[in-house]
KOLVO-653880 format. One record per residue: residue in one letter; x, y negated, z of N, C-alpha, C, O in turn. Coordinates in steps of 0.02 Angstrom, whole numbers, padded with zeros to 5 digits, always signed. Atoms other than C-alpha are relative to their C-alpha. Layout:
BEGIN
AXYZXYZXYZXYZ;...
//
This chain:
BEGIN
X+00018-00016-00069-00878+05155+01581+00061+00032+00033+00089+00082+00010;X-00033-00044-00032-00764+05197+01707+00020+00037+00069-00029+00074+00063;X+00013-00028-00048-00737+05277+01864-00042-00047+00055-00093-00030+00086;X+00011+00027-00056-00761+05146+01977-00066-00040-00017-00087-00068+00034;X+00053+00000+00005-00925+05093+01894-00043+00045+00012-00101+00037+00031;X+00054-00074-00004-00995+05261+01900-00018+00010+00081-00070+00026+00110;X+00030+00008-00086-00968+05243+02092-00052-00047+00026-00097-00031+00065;X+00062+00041+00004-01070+05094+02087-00054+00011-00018-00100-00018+00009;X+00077+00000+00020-01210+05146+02005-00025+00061+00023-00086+00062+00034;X+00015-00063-00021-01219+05317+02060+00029+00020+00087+00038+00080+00099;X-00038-00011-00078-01143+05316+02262-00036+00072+00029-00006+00105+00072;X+00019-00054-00046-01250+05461+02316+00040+00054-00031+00087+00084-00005;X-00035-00056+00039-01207+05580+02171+00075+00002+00040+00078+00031+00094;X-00048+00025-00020-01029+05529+02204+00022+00029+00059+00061+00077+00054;X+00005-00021-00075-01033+05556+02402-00018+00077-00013+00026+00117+00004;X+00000-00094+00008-01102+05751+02357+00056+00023-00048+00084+00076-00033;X-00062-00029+00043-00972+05784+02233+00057-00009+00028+00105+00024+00008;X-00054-00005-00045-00855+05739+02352+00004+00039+00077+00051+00055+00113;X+00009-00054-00058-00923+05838+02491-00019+00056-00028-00047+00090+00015;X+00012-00069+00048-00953+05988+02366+00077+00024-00003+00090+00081+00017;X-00051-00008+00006-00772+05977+02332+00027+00011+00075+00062+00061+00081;X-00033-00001-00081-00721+05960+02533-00019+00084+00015+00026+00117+00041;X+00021-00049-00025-00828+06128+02556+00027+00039-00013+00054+00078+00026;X-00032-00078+00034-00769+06246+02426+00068-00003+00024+00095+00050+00038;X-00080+00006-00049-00587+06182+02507-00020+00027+00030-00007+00084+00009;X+00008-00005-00088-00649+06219+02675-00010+00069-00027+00040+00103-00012;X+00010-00060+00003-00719+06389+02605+00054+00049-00015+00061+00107+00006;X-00058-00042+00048-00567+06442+02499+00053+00001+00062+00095+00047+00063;X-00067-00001-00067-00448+06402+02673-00022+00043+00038+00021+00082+00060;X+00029-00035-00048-00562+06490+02777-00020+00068-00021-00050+00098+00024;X+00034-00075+00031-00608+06669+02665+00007+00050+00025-00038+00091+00017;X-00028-00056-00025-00518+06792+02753-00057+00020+00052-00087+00073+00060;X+00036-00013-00083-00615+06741+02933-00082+00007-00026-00121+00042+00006;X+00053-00008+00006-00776+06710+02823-00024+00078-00031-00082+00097-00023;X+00005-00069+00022-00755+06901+02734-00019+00041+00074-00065+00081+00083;X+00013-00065-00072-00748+06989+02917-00049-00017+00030-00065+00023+00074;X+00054+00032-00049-00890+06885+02991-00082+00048-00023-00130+00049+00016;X+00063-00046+00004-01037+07008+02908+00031+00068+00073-00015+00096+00103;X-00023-00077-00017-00934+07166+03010-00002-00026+00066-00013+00023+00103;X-00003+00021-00049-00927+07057+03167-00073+00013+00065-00071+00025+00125;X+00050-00009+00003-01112+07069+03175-00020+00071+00049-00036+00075+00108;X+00031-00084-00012-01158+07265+03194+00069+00029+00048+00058+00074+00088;X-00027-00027-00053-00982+07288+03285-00014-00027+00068-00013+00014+00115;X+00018+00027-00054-01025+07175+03418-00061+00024+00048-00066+00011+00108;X+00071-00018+00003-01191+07244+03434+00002+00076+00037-00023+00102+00087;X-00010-00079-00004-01134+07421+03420+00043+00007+00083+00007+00028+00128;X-00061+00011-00047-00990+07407+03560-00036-00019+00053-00050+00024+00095;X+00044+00044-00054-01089+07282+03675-00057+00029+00047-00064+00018+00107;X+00038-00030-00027-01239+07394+03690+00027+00100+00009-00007+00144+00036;X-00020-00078-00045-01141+07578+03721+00018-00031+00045-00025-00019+00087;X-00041+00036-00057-01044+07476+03846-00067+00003+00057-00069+00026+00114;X+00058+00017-00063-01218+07429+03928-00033+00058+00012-00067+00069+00061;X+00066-00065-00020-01304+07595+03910+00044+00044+00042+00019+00068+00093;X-00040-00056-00020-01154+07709+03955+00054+00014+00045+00081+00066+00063;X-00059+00037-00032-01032+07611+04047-00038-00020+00065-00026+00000+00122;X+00007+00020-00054-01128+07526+04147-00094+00028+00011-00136-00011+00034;X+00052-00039-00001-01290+07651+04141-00064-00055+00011-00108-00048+00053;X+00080+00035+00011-01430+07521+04105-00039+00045-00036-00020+00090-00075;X+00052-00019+00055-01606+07560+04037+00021-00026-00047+00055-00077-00045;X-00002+00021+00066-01611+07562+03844-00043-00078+00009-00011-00129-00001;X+00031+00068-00011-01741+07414+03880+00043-00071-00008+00056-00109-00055;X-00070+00034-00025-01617+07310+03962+00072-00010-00051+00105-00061-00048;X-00056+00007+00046-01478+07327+03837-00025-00016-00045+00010-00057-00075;X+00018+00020+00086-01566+07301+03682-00030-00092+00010-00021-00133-00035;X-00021+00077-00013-01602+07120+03754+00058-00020+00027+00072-00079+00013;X-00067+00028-00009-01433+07104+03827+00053-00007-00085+00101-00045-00095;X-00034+00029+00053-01377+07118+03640-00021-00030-00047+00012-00046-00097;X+00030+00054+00069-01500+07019+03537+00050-00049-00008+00088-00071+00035;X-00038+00052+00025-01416+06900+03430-00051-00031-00040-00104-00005-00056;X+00035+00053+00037-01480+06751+03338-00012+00057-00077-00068+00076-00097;X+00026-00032+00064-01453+06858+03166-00012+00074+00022+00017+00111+00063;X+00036-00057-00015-01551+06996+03162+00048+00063-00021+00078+00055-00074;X-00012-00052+00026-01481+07174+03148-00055+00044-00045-00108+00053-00015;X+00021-00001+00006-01551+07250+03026-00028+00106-00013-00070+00138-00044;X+00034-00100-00009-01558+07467+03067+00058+00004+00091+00108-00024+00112;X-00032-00007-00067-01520+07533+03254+00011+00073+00031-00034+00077+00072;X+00023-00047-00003-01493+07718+03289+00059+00018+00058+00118+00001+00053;X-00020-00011-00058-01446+07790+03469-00001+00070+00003-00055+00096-00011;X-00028-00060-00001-01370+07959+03490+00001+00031+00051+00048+00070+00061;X-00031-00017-00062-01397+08000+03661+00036+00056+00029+00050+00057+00089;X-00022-00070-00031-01322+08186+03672+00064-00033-00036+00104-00042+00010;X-00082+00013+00024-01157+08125+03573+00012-00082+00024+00061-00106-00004;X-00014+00054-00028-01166+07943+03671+00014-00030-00045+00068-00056-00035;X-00017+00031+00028-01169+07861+03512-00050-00045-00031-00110-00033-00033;X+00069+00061+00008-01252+07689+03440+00057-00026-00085+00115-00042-00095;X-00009+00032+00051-01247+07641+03266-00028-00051-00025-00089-00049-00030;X+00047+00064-00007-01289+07470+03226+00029-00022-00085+00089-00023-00098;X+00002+00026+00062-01323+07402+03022-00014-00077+00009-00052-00095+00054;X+00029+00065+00008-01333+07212+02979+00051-00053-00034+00112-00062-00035;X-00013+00037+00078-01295+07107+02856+00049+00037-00040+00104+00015-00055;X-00027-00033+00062-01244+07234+02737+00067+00039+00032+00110+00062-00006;X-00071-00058-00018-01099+07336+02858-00050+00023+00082-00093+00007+00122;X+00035-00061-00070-01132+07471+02989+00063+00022+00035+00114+00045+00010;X-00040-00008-00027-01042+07489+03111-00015+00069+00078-00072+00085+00093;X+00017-00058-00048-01021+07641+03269+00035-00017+00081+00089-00045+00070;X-00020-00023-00075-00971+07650+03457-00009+00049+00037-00067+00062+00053;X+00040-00063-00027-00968+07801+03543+00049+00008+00063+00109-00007+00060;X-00037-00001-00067-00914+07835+03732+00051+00050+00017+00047+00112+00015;X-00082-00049+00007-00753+07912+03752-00011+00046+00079-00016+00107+00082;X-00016-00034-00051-00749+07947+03939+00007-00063+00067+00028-00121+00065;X+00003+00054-00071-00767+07865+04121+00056-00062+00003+00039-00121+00010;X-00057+00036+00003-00594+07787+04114+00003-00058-00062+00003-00119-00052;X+00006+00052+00054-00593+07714+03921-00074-00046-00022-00073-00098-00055;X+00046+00028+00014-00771+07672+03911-00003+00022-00074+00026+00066-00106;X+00014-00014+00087-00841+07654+03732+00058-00030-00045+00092-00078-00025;X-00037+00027+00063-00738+07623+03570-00031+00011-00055-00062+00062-00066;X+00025+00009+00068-00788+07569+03401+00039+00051-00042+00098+00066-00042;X-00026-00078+00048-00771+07719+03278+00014-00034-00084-00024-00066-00121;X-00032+00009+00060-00662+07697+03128-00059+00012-00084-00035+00005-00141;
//
């Protein structure tokens, strides 16, 4: 038996083992951007909604639908005497807290 029978008799197998192989490529080129994409999450979140509460003085209401996202966050905790919003989800937590009229909010180290 040899290769080019095995494609014959088997074409689907074949076709996934070759798009199994294309992926883990695609994954192994791409790791760096797919590692930071959990932290993207809760900073976006975090940042987006001080911005809306403190910046631009919306109701809490109002901001917490201006930052729904498709994936869910999954802890949310609002600081209002220190102007700060901490936002958890998918496994990193991230902070924003409002600096001052001029800088607006920044994400906390």
């Amino acid at each position: 038996m040899n290769c080019r029978s095995l494609g014959r008799r088997r074409p689907f197998s074949t076709l996934m083992l070759i798009l199994l192989i294309a992926l883990l490529g695609w994954v192994w080129q791409e790791r760096v951007a797919l590692w930071a994409f959990p932290d993207i999450i809760s900073a976006y979140t975090a940042k987006e909604y001080c911005s809306c509460r403190y910046v631009m003085n919306n109701p809490a209401e109002y901001c917490h639908s201006y930052v729904k996202q498709w994936l869910p966050t999954s802890g949310f905790t609002e600081d209002t005497v220190s102007k700060r919003v901490t936002v958890s989800g998918m496994g990193r937590s991230n902070s924003a807290q409002w600096i001052n009229e001029r800088q607006g909010c920044r994400l906390q180290p």
